[in-house]
GUDRENKE-481411 format. One record per residue (C-alpha): x, y, z; residue in one letter; residue number from 1. Coordinates in Angstrom, 3 decimals. Layout:
N
<east: X, north: Y, up: Z, res: A, n: NUM>
...
***
This chain:
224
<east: 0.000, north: 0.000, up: 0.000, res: X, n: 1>
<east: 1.036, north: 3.472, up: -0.885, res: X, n: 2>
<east: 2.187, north: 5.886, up: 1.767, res: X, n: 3>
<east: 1.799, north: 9.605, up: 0.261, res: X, n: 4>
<east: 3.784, north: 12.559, up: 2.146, res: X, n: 5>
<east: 4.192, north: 15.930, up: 1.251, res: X, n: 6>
<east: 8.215, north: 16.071, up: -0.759, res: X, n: 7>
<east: 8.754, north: 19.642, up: 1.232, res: X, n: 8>
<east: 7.991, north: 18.307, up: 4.467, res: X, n: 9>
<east: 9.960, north: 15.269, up: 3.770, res: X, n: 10>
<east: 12.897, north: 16.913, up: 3.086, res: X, n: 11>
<east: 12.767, north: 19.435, up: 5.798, res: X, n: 12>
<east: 16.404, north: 19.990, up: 7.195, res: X, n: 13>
<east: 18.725, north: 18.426, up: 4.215, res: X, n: 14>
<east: 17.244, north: 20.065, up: 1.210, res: X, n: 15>
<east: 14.403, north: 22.137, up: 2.104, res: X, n: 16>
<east: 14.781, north: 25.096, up: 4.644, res: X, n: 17>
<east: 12.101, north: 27.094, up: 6.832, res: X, n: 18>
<east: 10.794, north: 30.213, up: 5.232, res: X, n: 19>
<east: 9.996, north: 31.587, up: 8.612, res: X, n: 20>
<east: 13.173, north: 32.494, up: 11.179, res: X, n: 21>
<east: 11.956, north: 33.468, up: 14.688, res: X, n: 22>
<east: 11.861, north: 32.177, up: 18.433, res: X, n: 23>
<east: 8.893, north: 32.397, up: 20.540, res: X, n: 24>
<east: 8.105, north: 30.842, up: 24.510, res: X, n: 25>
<east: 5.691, north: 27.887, up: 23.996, res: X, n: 26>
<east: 2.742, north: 30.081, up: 25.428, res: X, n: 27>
<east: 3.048, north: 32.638, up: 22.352, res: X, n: 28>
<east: 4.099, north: 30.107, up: 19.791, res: X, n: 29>
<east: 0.877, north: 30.120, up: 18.198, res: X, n: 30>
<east: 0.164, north: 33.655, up: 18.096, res: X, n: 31>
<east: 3.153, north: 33.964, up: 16.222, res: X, n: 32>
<east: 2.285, north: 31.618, up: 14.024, res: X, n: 33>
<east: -1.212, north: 32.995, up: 13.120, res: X, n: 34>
<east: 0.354, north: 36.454, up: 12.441, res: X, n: 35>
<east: 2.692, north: 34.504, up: 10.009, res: X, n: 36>
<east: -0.068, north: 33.764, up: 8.311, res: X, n: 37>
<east: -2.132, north: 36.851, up: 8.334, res: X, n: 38>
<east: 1.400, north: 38.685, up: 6.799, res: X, n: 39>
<east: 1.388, north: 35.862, up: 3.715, res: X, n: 40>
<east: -2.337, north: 35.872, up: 2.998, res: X, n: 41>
<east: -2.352, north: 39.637, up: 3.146, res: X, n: 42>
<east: 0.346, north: 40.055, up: 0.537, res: X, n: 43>
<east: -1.315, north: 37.543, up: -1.670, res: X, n: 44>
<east: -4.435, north: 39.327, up: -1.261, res: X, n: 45>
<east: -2.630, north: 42.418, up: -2.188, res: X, n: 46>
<east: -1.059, north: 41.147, up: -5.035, res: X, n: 47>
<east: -4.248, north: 39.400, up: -6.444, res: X, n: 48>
<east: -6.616, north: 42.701, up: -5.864, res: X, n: 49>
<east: -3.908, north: 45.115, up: -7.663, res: X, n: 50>
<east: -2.953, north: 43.155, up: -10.519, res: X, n: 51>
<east: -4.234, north: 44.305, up: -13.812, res: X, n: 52>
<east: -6.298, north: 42.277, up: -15.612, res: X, n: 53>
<east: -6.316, north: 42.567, up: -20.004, res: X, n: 54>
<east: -2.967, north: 43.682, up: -19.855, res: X, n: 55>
<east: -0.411, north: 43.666, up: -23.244, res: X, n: 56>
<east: 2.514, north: 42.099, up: -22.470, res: X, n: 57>
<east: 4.703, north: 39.101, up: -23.416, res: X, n: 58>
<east: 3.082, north: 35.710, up: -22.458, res: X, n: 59>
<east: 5.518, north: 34.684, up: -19.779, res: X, n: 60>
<east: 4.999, north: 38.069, up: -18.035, res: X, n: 61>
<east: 1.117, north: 38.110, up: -19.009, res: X, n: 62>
<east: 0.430, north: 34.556, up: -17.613, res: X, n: 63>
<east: 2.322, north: 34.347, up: -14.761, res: X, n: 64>
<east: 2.916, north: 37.850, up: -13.507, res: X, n: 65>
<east: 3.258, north: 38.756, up: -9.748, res: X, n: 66>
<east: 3.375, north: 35.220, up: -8.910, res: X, n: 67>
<east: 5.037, north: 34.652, up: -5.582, res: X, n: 68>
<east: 7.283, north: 31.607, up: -5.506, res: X, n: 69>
<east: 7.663, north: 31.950, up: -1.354, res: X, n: 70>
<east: 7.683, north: 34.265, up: 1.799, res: X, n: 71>
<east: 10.574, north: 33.998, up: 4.224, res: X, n: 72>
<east: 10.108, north: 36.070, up: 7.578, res: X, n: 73>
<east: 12.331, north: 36.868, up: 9.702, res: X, n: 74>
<east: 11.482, north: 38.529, up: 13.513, res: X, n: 75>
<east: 13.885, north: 40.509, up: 15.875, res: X, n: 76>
<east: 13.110, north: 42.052, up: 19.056, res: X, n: 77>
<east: 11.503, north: 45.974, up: 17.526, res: X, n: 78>
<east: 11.630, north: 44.368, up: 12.987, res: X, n: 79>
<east: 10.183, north: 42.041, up: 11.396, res: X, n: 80>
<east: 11.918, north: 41.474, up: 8.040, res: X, n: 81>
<east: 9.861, north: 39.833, up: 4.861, res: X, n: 82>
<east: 11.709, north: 38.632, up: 2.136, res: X, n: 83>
<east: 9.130, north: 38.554, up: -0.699, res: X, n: 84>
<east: 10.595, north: 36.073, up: -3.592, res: X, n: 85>
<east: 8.779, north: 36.852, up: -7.035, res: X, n: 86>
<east: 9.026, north: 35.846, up: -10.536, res: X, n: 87>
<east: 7.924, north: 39.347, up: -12.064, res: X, n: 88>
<east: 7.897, north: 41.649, up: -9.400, res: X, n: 89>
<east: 6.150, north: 44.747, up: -11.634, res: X, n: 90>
<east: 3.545, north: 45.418, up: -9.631, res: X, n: 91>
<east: 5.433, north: 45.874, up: -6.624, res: X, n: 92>
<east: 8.056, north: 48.175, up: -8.176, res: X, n: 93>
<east: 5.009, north: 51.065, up: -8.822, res: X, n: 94>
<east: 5.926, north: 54.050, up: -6.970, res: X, n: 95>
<east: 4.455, north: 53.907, up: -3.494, res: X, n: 96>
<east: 3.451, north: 49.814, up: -3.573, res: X, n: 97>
<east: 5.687, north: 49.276, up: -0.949, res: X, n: 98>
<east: 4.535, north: 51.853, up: 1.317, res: X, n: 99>
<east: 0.741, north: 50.766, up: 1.011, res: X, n: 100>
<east: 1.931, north: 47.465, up: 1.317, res: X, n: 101>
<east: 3.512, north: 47.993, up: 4.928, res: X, n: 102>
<east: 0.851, north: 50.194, up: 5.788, res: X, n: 103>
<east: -1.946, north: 46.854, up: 4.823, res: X, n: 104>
<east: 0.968, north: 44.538, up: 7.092, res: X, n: 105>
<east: 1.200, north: 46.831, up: 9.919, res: X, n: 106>
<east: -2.376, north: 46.133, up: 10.998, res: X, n: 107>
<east: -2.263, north: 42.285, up: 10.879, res: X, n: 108>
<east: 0.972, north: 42.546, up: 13.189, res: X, n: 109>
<east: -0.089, north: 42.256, up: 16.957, res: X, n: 110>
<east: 2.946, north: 44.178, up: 18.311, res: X, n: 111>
<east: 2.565, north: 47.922, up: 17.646, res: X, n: 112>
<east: 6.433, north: 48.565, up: 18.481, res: X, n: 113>
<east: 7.548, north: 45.947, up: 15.951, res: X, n: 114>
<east: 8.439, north: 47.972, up: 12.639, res: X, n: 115>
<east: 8.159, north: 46.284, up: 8.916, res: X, n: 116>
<east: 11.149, north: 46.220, up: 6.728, res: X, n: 117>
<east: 9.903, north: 44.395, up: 3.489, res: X, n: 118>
<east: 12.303, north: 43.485, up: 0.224, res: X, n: 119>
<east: 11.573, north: 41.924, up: -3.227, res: X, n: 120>
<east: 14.001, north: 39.195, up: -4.495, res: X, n: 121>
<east: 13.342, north: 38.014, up: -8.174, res: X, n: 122>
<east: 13.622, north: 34.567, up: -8.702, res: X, n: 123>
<east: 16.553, north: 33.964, up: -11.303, res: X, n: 124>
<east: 14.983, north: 31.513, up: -13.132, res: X, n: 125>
<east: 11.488, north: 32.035, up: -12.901, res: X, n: 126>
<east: 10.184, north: 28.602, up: -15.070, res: X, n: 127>
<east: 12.184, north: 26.314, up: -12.142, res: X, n: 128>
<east: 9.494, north: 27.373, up: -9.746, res: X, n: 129>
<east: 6.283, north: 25.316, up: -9.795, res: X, n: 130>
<east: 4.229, north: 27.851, up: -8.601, res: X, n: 131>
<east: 5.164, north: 30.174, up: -11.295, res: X, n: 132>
<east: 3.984, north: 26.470, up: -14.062, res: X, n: 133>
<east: 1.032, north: 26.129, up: -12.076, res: X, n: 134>
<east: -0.107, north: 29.789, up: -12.356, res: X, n: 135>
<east: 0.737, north: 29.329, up: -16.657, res: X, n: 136>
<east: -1.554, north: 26.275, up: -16.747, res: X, n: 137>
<east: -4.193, north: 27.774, up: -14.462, res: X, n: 138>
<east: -4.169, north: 30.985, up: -17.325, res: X, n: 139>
<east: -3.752, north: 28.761, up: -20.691, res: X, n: 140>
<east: -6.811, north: 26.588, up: -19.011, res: X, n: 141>
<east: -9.255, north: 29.745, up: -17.936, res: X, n: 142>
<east: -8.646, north: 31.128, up: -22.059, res: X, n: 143>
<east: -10.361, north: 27.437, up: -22.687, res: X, n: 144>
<east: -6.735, north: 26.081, up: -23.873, res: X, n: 145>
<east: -6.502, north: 22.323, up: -23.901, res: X, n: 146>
<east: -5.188, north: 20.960, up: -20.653, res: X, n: 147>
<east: -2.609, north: 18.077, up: -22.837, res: X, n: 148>
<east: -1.435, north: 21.438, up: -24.796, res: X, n: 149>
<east: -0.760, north: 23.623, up: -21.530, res: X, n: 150>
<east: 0.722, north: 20.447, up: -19.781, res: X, n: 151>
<east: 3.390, north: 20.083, up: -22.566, res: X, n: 152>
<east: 3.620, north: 23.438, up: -23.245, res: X, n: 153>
<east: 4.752, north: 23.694, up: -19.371, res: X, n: 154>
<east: 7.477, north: 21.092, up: -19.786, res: X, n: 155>
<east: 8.629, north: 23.347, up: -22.839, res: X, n: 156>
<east: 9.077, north: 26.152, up: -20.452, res: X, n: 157>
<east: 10.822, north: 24.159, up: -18.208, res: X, n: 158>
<east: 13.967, north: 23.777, up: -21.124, res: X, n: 159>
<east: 14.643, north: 27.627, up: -20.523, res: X, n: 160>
<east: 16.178, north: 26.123, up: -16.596, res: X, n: 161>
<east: 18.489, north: 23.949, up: -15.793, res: X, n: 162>
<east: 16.346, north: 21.088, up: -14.118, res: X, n: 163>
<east: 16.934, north: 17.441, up: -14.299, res: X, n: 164>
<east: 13.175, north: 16.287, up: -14.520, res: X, n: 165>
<east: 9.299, north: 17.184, up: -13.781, res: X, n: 166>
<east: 6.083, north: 16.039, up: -13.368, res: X, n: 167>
<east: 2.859, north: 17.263, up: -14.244, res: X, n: 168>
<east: -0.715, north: 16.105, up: -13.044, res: X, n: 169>
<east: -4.234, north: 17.787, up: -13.128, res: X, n: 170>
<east: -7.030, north: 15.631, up: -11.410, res: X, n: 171>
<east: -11.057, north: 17.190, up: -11.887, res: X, n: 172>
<east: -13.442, north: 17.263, up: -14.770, res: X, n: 173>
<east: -11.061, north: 17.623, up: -17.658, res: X, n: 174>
<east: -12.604, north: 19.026, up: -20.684, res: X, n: 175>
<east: -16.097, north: 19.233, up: -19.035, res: X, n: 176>
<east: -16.063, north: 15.334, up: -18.913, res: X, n: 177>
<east: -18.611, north: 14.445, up: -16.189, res: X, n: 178>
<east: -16.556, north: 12.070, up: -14.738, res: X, n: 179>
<east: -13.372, north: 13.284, up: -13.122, res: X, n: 180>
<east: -10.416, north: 11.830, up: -13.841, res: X, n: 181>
<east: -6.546, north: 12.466, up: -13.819, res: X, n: 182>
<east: -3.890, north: 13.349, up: -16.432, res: X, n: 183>
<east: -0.093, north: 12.771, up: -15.896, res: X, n: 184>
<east: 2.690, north: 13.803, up: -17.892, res: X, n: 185>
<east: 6.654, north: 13.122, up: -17.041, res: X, n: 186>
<east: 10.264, north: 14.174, up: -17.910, res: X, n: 187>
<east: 13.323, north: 13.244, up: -16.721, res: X, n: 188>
<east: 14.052, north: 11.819, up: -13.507, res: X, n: 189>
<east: 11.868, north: 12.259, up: -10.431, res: X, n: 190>
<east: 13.880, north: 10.325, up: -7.798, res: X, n: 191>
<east: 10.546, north: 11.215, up: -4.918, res: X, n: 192>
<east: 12.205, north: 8.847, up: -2.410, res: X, n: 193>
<east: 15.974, north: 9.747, up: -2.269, res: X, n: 194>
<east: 15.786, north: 12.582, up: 0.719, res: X, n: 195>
<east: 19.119, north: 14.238, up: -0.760, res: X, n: 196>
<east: 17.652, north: 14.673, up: -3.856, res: X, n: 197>
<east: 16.256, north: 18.184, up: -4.067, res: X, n: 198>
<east: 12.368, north: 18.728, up: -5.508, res: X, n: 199>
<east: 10.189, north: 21.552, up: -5.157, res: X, n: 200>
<east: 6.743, north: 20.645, up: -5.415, res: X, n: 201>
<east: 3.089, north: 22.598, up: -5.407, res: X, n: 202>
<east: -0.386, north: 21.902, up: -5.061, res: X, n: 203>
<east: -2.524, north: 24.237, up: -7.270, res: X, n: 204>
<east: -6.454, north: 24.577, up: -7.788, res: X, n: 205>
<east: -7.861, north: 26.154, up: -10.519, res: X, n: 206>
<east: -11.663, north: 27.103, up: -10.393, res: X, n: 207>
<east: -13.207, north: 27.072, up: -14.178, res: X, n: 208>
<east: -17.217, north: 27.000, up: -15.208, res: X, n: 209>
<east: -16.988, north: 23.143, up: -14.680, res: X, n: 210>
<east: -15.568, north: 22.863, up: -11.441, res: X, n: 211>
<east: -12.614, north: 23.125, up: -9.576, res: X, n: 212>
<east: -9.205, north: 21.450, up: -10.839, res: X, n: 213>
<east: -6.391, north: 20.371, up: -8.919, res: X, n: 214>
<east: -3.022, north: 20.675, up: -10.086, res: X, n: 215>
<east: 0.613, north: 19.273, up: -8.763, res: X, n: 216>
<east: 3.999, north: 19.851, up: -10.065, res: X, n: 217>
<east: 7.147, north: 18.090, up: -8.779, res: X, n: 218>
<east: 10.325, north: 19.808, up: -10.166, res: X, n: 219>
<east: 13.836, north: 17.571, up: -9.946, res: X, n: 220>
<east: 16.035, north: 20.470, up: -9.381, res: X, n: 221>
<east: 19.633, north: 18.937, up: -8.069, res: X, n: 222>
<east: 20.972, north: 15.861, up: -6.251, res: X, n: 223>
<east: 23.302, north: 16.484, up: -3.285, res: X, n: 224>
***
């Protein structure tokens, strides 16, 4: 029988690091882990209300814009840093999108003393982050694109980084089939058990007229 677990959570401590840096006594623990929270889900609420929607430019910008790969927070005594890692970080490079950003943060953080000291980092290599695939099939599927042609059309993206395999599958009712079903489609190696080996992985949906659709990437990026 099949034991499924989560490749990130796996490989927590060799390959996979925290994205959140602080130390709190065991009574505050989860407060601090609910504002963690609140900070991500308001700047992916922020990013998702500003972005422009009908927009001109290239496809890779166009159909994956603003997508963020992770958030790494860091807390000191009187700053809270957050590290905001993006693929196309135009939004957040308006004049004053910072400021109203902080401003947004400020109230979800329970310490009024604690100041905000946010920074964007663009990913290098935008196309070795699954998030940044997922959000590309999630747009080529919503402009009624066939799932088999966004699917491969994902692994052709994937050439433009240097990655040693992935994995693409999209479970729901493809095509407006009644029945739901699941599609799969492989390159490379995907060694899932070796803990050494180093895979990012996300779980996507993606709400269209017939439903919701789940989709999971597993990228191969490096063996250490």
């Amino acid at each position: 029988m099949g034991q499924k677990i989560n490749p990130l959570g796996f490989r927590l401590g060799t390959t996979q690091n925290h994205h959140s840096f602080w130390f709190a006594q065991p009574k505050n623990y989860s407060e601090g882990l609910q504002e963690d929270k609140k900070i991500r889900n308001c700047i992916k609420n922020y990013i998702q209300k500003n972005r422009k929607k009908g927009s001109n430019r290239k496809i890779e910008s166009d159909s994956s814009s603003e997508v963020i790969t992770h958030i790494e927070i860091q807390k000191e005594i009187d700053t809270i840093h957050v590290i905001i890692h993006i693929g196309f970080p135009y939004l957040l490079k308006k004049k004053g999108a910072i400021e109203e950003l902080e401003k947004d943060l400020q109230k979800e953080v329970n310490s009024v003393n604690q100041r905000l000291n946010i920074a964007i980092e663009k990913v290098k290599e935008p196309y070795r982050q699954p998030n940044i695939l997922a959000e590309y099939i999630a747009f080529q599927l919503k402009n009624r694109v066939s799932f088999r042609k966004a699917m491969k059309k994902a692994i052709e993206l994937t050439k433009k980084a240097d990655i040693k395999g992935v994995k693409i599958q999209i479970a729901g009712r493809l095509a407006g089939k009644e029945i739901a079903r699941a599609e799969c489609i492989k390159k490379g190696r995907l060694p899932l058990q070796t803990i050494r080996a180093k895979i990012d992985y996300c779980c996507y949906p993606i709400r269209t007229i017939y439903g919701v659709l789940g989709v999971k990437i597993w990228i191969f990026v490096e063996e250490e």
